[in-house]
Structures are given as C-alpha cells and as structure tokens.
C-alpha positions as CSV (number, residue, x, y, z in Angstrom):
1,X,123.2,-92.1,49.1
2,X,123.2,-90.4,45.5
3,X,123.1,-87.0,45.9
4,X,119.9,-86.5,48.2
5,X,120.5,-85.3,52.1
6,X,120.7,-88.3,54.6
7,X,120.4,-88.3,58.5
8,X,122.2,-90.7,60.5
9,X,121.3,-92.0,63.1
10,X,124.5,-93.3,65.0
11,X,123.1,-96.6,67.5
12,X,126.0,-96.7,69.3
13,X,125.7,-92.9,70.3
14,X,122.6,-93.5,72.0
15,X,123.5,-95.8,73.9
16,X,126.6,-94.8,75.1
17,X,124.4,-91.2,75.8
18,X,122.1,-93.8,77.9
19,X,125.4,-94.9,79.8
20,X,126.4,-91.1,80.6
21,X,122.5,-90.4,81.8
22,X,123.0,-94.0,84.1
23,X,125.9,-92.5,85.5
24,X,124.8,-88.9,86.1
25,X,121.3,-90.3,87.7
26,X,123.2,-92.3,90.1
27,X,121.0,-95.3,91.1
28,X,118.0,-93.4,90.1
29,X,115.7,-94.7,87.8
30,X,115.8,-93.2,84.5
31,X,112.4,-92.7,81.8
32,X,113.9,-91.7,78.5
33,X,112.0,-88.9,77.0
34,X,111.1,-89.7,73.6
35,X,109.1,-87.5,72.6
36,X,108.1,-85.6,69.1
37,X,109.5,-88.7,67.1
38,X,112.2,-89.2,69.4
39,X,113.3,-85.8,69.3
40,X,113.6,-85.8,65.2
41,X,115.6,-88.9,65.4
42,X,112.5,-91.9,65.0
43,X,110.7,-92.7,68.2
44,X,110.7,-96.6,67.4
45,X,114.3,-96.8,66.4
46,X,115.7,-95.1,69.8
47,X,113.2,-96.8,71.6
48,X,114.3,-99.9,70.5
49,X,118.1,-99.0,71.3
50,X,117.3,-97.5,74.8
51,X,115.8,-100.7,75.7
52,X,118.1,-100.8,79.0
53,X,116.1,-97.7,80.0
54,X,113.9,-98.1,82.7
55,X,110.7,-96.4,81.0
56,X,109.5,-94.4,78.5
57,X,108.4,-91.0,78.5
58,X,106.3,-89.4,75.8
59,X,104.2,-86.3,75.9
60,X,101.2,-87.5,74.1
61,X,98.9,-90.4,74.3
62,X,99.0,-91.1,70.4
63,X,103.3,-91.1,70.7
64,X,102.5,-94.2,73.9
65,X,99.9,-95.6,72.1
66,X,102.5,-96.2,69.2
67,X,105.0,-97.8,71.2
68,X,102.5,-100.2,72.5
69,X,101.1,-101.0,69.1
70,X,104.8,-101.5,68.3
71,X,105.5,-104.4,71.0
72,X,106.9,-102.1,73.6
73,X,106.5,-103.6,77.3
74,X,108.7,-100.7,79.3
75,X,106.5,-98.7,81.6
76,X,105.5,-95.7,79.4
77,X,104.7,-92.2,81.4
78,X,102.6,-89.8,79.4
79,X,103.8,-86.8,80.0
80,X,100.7,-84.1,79.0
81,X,97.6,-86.7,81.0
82,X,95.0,-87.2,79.1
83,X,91.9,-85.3,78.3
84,X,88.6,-87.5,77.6
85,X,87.1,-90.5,78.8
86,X,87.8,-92.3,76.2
87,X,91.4,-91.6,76.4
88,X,91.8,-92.3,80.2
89,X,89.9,-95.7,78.7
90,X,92.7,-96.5,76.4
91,X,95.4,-95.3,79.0
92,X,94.1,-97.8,81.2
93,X,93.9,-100.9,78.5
94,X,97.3,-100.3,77.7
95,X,99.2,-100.3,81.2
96,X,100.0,-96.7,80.7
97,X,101.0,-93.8,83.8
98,X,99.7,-90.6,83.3
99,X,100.8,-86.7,84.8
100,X,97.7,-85.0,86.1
101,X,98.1,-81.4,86.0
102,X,94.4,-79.8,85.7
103,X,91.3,-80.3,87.8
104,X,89.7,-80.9,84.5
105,X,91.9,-84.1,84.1
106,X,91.2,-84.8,88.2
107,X,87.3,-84.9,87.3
108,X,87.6,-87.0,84.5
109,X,89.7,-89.6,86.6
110,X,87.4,-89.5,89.6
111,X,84.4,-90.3,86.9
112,X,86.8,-93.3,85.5
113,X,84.3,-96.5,85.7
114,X,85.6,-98.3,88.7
115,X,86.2,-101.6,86.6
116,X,88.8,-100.1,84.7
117,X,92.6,-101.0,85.4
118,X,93.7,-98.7,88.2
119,X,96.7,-96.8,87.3
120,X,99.9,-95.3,88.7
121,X,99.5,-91.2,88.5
122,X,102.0,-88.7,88.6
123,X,100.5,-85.5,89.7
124,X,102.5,-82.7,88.4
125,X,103.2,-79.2,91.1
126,X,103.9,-75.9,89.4
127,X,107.3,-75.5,91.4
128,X,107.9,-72.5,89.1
129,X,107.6,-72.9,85.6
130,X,103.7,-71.5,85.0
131,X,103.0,-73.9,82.5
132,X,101.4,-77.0,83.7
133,X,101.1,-78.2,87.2
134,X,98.8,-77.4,90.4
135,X,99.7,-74.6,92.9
136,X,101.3,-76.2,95.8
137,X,99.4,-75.1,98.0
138,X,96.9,-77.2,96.3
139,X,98.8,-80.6,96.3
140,X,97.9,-81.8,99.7
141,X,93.9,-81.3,98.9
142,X,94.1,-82.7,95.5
143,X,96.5,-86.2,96.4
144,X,93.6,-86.8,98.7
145,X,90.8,-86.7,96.4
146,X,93.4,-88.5,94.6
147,X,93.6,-91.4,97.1
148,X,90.0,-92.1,97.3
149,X,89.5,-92.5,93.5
150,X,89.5,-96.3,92.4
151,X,91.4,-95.5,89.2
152,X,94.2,-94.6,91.2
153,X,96.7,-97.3,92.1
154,X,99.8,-95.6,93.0
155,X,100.4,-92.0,93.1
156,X,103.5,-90.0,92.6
157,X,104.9,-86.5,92.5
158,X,106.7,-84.5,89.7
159,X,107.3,-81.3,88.1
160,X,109.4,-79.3,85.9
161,X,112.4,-77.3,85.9
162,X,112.2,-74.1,83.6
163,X,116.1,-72.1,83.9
164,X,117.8,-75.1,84.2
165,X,120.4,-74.8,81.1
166,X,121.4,-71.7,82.7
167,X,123.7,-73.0,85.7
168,X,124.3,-69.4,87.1
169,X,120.4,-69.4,87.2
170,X,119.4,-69.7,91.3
171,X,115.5,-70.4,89.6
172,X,116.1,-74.3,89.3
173,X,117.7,-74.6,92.9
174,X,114.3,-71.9,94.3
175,X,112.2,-74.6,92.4
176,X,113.8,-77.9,93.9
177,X,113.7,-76.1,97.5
178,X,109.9,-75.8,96.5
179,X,109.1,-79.2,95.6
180,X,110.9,-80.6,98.4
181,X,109.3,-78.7,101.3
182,X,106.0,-80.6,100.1
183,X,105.3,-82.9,102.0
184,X,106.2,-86.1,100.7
185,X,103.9,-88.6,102.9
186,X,101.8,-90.4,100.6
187,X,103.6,-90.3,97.1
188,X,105.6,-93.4,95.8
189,X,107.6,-92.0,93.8
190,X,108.9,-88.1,92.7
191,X,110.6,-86.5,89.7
192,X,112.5,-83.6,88.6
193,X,115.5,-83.9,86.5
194,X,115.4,-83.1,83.4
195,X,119.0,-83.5,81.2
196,X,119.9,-80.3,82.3
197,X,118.8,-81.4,86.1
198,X,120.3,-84.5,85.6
199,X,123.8,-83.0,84.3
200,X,124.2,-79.7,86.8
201,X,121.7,-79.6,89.6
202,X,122.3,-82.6,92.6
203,X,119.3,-81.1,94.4
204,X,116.7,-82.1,91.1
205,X,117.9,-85.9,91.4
206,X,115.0,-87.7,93.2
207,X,113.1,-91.2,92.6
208,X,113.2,-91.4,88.4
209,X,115.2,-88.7,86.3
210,X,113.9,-87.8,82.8
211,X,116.8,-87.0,80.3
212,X,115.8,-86.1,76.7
213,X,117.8,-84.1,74.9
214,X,121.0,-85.5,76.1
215,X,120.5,-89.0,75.0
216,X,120.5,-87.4,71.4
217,X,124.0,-85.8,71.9
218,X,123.3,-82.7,72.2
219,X,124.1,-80.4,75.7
220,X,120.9,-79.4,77.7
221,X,123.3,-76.3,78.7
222,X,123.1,-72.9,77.0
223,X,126.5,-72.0,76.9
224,X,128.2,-75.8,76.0
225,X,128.3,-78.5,73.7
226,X,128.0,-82.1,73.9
227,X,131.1,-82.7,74.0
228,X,131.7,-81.0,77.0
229,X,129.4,-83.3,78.7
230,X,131.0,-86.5,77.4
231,X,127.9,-86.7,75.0
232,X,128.4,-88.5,71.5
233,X,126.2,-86.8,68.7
234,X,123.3,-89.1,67.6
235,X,122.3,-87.9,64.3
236,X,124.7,-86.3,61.3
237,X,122.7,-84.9,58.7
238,X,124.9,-85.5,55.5
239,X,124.5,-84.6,52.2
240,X,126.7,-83.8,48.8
241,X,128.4,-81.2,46.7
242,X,126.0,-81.4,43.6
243,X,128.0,-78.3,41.4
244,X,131.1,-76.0,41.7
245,X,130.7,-72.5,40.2
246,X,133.4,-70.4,39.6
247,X,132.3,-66.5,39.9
248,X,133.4,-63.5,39.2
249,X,134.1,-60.7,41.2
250,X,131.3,-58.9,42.1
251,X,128.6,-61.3,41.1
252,X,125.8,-61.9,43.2
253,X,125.0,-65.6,44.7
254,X,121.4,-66.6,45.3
255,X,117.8,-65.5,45.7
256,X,118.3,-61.9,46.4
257,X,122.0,-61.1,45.3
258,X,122.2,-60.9,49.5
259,X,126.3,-62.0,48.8
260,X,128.4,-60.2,46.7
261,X,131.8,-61.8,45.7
262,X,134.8,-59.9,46.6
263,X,137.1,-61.3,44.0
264,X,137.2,-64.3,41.9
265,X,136.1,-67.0,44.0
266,X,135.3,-71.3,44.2
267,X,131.6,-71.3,45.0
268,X,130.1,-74.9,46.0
269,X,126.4,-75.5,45.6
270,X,125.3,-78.2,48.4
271,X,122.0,-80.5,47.8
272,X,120.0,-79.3,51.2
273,X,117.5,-76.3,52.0
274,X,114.9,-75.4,54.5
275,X,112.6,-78.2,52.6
276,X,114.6,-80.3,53.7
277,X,115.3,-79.0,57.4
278,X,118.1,-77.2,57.3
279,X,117.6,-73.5,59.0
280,X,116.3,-70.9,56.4
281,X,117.3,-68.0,58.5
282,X,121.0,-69.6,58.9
283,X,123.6,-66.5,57.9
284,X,125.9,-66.1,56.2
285,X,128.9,-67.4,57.5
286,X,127.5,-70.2,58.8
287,X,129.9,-74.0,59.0
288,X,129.5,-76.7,57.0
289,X,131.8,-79.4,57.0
290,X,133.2,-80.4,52.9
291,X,135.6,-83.2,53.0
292,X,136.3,-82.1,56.6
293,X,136.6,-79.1,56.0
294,X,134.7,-75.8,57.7
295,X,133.6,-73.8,54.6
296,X,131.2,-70.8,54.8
297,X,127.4,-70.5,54.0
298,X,127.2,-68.1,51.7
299,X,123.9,-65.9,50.5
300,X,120.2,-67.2,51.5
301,X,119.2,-70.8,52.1
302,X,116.3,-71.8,49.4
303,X,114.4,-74.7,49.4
304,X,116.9,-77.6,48.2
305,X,120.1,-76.0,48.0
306,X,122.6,-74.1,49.8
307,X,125.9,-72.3,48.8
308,X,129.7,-71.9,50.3
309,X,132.3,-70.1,50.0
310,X,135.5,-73.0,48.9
311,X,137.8,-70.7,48.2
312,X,140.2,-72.6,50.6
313,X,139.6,-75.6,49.3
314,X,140.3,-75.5,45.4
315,X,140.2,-79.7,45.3
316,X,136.4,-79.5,45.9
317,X,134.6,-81.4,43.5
318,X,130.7,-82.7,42.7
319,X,129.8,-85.6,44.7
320,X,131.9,-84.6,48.3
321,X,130.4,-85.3,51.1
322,X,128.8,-82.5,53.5
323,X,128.1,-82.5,57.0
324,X,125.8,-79.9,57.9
325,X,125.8,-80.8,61.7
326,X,126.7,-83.7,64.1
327,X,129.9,-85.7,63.6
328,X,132.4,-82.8,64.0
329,X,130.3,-80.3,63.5
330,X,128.0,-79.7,66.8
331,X,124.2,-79.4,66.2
332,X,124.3,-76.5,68.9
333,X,126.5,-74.5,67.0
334,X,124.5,-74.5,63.5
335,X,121.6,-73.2,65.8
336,X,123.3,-70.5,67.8
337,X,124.2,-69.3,64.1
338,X,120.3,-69.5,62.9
339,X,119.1,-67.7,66.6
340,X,117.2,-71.1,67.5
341,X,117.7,-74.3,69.3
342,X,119.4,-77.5,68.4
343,X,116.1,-79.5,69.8
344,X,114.1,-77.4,66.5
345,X,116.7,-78.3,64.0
346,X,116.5,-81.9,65.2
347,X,113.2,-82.5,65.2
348,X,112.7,-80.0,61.9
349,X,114.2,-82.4,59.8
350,X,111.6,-83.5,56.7
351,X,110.5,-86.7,55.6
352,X,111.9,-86.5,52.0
353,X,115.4,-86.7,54.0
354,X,116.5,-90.6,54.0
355,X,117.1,-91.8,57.2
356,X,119.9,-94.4,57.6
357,X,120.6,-96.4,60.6
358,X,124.5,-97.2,61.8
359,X,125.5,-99.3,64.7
360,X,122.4,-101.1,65.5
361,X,124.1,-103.8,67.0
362,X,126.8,-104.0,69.0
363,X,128.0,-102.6,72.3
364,X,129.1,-98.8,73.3
C-alpha cells in the first residue's frame, strides 16, 4: 500500500451483516439500502456481494440508473420518486419502483402516457418524521387516484421511522401504531424497518424491511456498537506511520501549537487528514490503532497528516500500520469523539483514498 491511506472493504463482512439482517427480518423480505455509494463503501462492489438480497434500495434515480447500466436485475426501489416526465420515463424503461410522497410527483404520474410500462408504487405516509410523506389522513384519497392511474401496477405503503436508534424513545412505537391503524385494504405490500427497526422495534417489521447502515457494520443504535449487534465492521480505513519525532518538553505539535508536550515525549506523524476523510474536528485524545495498539491523537488534524502521542509504545517505527477505525477500532467511536456520525465518516471518505477489496469470494 506504500505509505498512502487505504479503505478496506472486508466481502465477507457484508455478507455475514446480510445474514444478521435475514435473521432479524424474520421471513420478511429484505431491500438493502445502498445508497450515497453504498454508504461510502462503493455502491457496485456491495451490490454485487449482497446479491442474496431481495432488492435494492437507493435514494436517487441516477444511484438505480447505475445499477442497471451495471447489469443489475434485483428489483430496485427508488427511495426519493422521481420528479419530471422524463424521469418517470426512464423509471419506467428500466423496471424500476418508485416512493411517491408529494402531489407534485402524484400529477406527474397521473399525466404518465398510458403506453408506458406500469409500475409498482410505494406511496410513502408521514407517520411522524415531517420530512417526506402524505398526511394520513390523506392516504385513503390519494391511493385512489392512485388506483385509477394506468401507470400504476401495484401499489404499496411505506414510511419512515425518525427516533428509532433511541430504544427508550416511545416515538417509533407512536409511529408504527400510526401506520398500522391505516387501513391496509388495497396495498400489496408495506414497509417500515429501518436497521434500527429491524434490530429493536417487532412492531416496524411488516412486508419488506430496509436495513442500511447495519449491513456496513456499524450499530443503527445511539448508545452501542456493532459488535453489540453481532455486526462485523465492513470497511477499515488503514494507513502508515510515515515519521517519528522525538520532542521536547514544552514544544508545540501542529498547526496552531493547540498541544503542548508535557515532558520529553515519542511523537508519531500518521499519513491521513481531513483530505483524505478523516474528521478535522476529531480532538485530541482521540484512538488510533499503531501496531495494535490505542495511541492518542494529538494537536489538530491538517489536510494529510495527523499526530499521536507513542510514548507507550517506544518500538514505533516508519512504515507501521494504522487503523483509524473499523477492525478493532469501532467507526462509532471515532465519531462520538469528532461530535458526528459514523454514517458521515463513512461516506466522507475521498477518492484519493485507494480502495482495496478482501474476501470477494468465499462464504461467511
């Protein structure tokens, strides 16, 4: 690898994720959510792996479009609808199912030429989020305009949970109460679980579940890890020791002089910075993993490098290898440190980090 930051993207990890989300949806049917470049990870490469999934879900027609382009057959659910003619056009030709959640969206469908492909929609109730979604007092009227549109030729029911990584939350169970005192008459299919849904809410398990983040390793919970979940870690973003510095006491280390040594000290300069993904505002203190071992961030992240404190480990040398998170070091951890979310470190990982693949074939 030289000494440049690598991802790696662990094959077997997503599919034994897969396995866990099989289990937890018990006998449902299951869209992976592959989404925003497969969450970080490459939307083609996971695809490819979660190939015993029984769809795809995506939140943007471009994101399906490239999966067909691609030579993917699953059924592919586009999360966010579409939003032109043109669009519900190329939805159509390509054997796509969309989520309606705007009137807007409704009018275009219902002006859909009538020679088109009908096709399967999943129209999406506001149980409680506020995002997307009709009322629900306004389901009933709008699955029957629904019904008489030729474009339509199968209609479902979804929507979204918004609290649901917070188990001590009562909004997810208030939302799932919601959805299920529409009435159901009329829709094929419904939806709710998300990872979090599918992992620690029984009531959000309906027709098709839709777990995302958890097929990645990482815990759609708040408070947990993956681990704690029986989840496997899909990517480890890796990279090397590229100097050892030994200071002084009282120097200054980085941009700023924002760490001051308190005695003699081992410093370790690591090749990875917020241009490559790693979390500028990360603090001091912060674990990375040299040799297997927890060292310290020390001072600001800059743009390609990053420095630790190795004072307990004086055999560090240029070239060991670093794991910022994943394998032994939980993603979720590194982002409580930084005040985000594991899903924006994922997916904030830059193209001039080499992505390598492990595990492609194989079973687990």
């Amino acid at each position: 690898m030289g000494y440049a930051p690598q991802a790696r993207i662990d094959h077997a990890a997503l599919r034994h994720n897969l396995k866990c989300a099989r289990k937890a949806a018990q006998g449902r049917k299951i869209w992976a959510v592959i989404k925003a470049d497969g969450y970080g990870h490459g939307m083609l490469r996971v695809a490819r792996t979660l190939n015993e999934a029984d769809g795809f879900a995506v939140a943007r027609l471009d994101e399906a479009m490239r999966l067909r382009e691609a030579g993917i057959t699953h059924p592919i659910l586009v999360m966010g609808g579409c939003y032109t003619q043109a669009d519900l056009h190329t939805a159509s030709d390509a054997g796509l199912e969309l989520a309606l959640h705007d009137a807007q969206q409704l009018r275009l469908l219902q002006e859909m030429e009538s020679s088109k492909q009908p096709m399967t929609i999943w129209l999406k109730v506001d149980t409680g989020m506020c995002r997307l979604g009709f009322h629900h007092d306004a389901i009933h009227s709008t699955a029957a305009s629904l019904k008489k549109c030729p474009a339509v030729a199968q209609l479902n029911l979804m929507t979204h949970l918004a609290n649901a990584d917070d188990l001590n939350d009562p909004a997810t169970q208030v939302q799932c109460e919601l959805f299920e005192r529409i009435e159901h008459t009329g829709f094929s299919r419904c939806s709710i679980a998300n990872s979090a849904g599918l992992l620690g809410w029984p009531a959000s398990l309906s027709d098709w579940v839709r777990p995302g983040i958890m097929l990645y390793g990482v815990s759609p919970f708040s408070d947990t890890h993956a681990s704690d979940q029986g989840l496997v870690p899909v990517m480890t973003l890796h990279s090397r020791v590229i100097a050892v510095r030994h200071c002084r006491n009282g120097e200054k280390v980085g941009y700023g002089g924002t760490y001051t040594c308190p005695e003699a000290m081992t410093v370790a300069v690591i090749a990875i910075g917020y241009g490559d993904g790693y979390p500028r505002h990360a603090p001091t203190g912060t674990p990375v993993l040299v040799g297997g071992q927890r060292l310290p961030l020390i001072g600001r992240v800059s743009m390609d490098m990053i420095c630790v404190d190795a004072r307990i480990l004086p055999t560090v040398q240029v070239g060991d290898d670093v794991v910022l998170w994943g394998e032994g070091l939980p993603v979720e951890e590194i982002a409580e440190r930084a005040g985000t979310i594991a899903y924006e470190l994922l997916c904030g990982v830059k193209q001039r980090v080499a992505f390598v693949d492990q595990n492609e074939d194989g079973e687990g």
